[in-house]
Structures are given as C-alpha cells and as structure tokens.
N, C-alpha and C positions, 0 to 999 in steps of 0.2 A: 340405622333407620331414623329417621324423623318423627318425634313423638311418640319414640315407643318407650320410656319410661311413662309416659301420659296413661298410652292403651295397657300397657301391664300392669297399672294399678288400676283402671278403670274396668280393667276387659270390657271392654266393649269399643267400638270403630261407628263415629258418627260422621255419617256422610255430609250431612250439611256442616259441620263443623272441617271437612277435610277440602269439600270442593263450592260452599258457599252457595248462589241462590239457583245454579243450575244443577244442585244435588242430583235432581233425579233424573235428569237426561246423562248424566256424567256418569252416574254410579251403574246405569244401565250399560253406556259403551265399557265399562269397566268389564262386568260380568259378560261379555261378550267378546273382550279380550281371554278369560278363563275359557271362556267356551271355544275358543279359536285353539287353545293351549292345548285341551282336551281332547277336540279335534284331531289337531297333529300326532298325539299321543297314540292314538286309533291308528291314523295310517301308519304311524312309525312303527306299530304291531301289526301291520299288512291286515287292520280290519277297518271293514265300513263305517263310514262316519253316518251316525243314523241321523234321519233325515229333517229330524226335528232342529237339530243343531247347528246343520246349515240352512236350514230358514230362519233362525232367528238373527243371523247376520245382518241381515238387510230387516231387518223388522224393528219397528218403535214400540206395539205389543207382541205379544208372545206368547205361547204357551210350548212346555217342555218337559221332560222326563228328568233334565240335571238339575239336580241341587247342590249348592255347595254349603260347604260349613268351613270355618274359620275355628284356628287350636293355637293353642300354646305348646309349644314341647318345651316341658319342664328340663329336661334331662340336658338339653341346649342352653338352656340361660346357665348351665353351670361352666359355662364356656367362659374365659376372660373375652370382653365388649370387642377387643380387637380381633381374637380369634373369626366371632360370632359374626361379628361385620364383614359383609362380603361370603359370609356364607351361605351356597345355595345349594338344592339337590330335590331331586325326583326321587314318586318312591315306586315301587309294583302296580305297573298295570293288572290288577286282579279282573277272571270274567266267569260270569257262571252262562252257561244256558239252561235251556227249558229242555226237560226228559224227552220230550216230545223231538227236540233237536238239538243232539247233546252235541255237535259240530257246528252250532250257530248263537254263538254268546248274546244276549240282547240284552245283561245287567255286568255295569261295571263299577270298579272302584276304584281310586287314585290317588294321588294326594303329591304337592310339590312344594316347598318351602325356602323361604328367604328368610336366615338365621332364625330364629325362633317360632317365628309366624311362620304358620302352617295352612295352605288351603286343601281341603279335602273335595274333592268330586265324587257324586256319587252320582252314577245315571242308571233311572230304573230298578234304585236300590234302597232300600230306606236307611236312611241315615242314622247314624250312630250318634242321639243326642250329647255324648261324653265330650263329642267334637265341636260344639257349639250349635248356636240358632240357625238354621234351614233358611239359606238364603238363595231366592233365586231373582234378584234386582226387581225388590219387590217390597221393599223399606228403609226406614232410614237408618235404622241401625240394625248394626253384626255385632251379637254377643256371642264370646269365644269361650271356646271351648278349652278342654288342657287334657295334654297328656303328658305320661314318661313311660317311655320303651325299653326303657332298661331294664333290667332288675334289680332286687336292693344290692347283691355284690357287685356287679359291672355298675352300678351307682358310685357303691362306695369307692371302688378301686377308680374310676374315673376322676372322682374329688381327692383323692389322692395324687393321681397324676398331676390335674391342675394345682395342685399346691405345691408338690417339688419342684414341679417345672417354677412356679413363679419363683421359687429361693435364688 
C-alpha cells in the first residue's frame, strides 16, 4: 500500500492530506463505498439491507446506524511486505437480535481488511474503541486502532515460521 509506513507510524489517516481540497466530498463517497460493501455483505447472508444504508447512497448528508473503525492487525505486519501485499479477506458477519425478535437481527458486526489495515463495521452496535476512532464520514481524520488475534503461542510459532521460511 501507498504510505503505509507513513500511517503505521502516525496511526492515524488524514483525509486532506490523502485527497487534498475536496477532502470532504471524497472521503464521504469513500464511506459510501464501505457502506455499499456492507450492504452486499447483508444480502450475501440472505438479510435486509436496513434502510438507512441505502438512503445514504444517494445523499450528500446523512444520518445512520454504521459506524466504522479503522485497526491495525498487529499479528499481520509480522508477515514479510511481500507476503502482506496483496493480501486481502473478510471476516464473520456477526448479528444479534432483539428478545423481542430473536429471528430478526437489527445489530451487526464485521470487518474486511487489505494486509494489515483493517476496517471494522459496526451497525447498531457500539463500537469497540480498541479498533480505533468512530468514523462515520464525518471528519478529517481516522485514528486506528490495533489489534492481534492470535495468541502468544500461535504468535510465537508464526514468527518462527516467517523466519525459517526466510533461510
């Protein structure tokens, strides 16, 4: 990726610095590309896309139930740069519903990632600050978040692999 020794030392993603003087209409269609992403994630699990989500398509404000957060997966940057490059994947569509209707989910959880950058969806969900600042195209700056999903032995044994492998 482009400037991500920049953002890994900075954590943080400044829009006007990425898309210059039309930051905020750009980083809007941005978060509306995630939201589109999201979307399809929904149908591709045979549920409805709640209805907030597709009116903000077509809309220059907005208001909405998603938020995203933006992470670091630590456990990833232990990847050699080539591996990690070009590396992408989805994770669990998670959904809870309400007692009331425990056959109709109305809060979800998500998250999809391009090598180390991680964006997290959370709709109807409150966010897990570990994952970074609550963005929902609504500033100029994403401060990231960080995680590692492994545990210390599949840590270690992982950093082991990457270093035989490199002999």
């Amino acid at each position: 990726m482009a400037n991500d020794d920049l953002v890994l030392r900075r954590r943080f993603i400044d829009f006007e610095e990425v898309y210059g003087v039309g930051w905020e209409v750009l980083q809007r269609n941005l978060y509306k590309y995630f939201a589109k992403s999201f979307g399809c994630r929904l149908v591709d699990a045979c549920t409805a896309v709640p209805p907030d989500i597709v009116g903000l398509l077509g809309q220059t404000t907005f208001r909405t139930r998603l938020h995203l957060t933006v992470a670091v997966n630590e456990d990833i940057l232990l990847m050699p740069r080539s591996d990690r490059n070009g590396f992408i994947g989805k994770g669990e569509l998670l959904a809870w519903a309400p007692r009331s209707a425990p056959s109709s989910p109305d809060s979800f959880t998500w998250n999809e990632h391009v090598s180390w950058l991680t964006t997290c969806y959370w709709y109807n969900y409150a966010p897990d600050g570990t994952y970074g600042s609550t963005w929902i195209a609504d500033c100029k700056f994403i401060y990231l978040g960080s995680f590692a999903p492994l545990d210390e032995l599949a840590r270690n044994e992982f950093i082991e692999k990457v270093k035989n492998r490199e002999k």
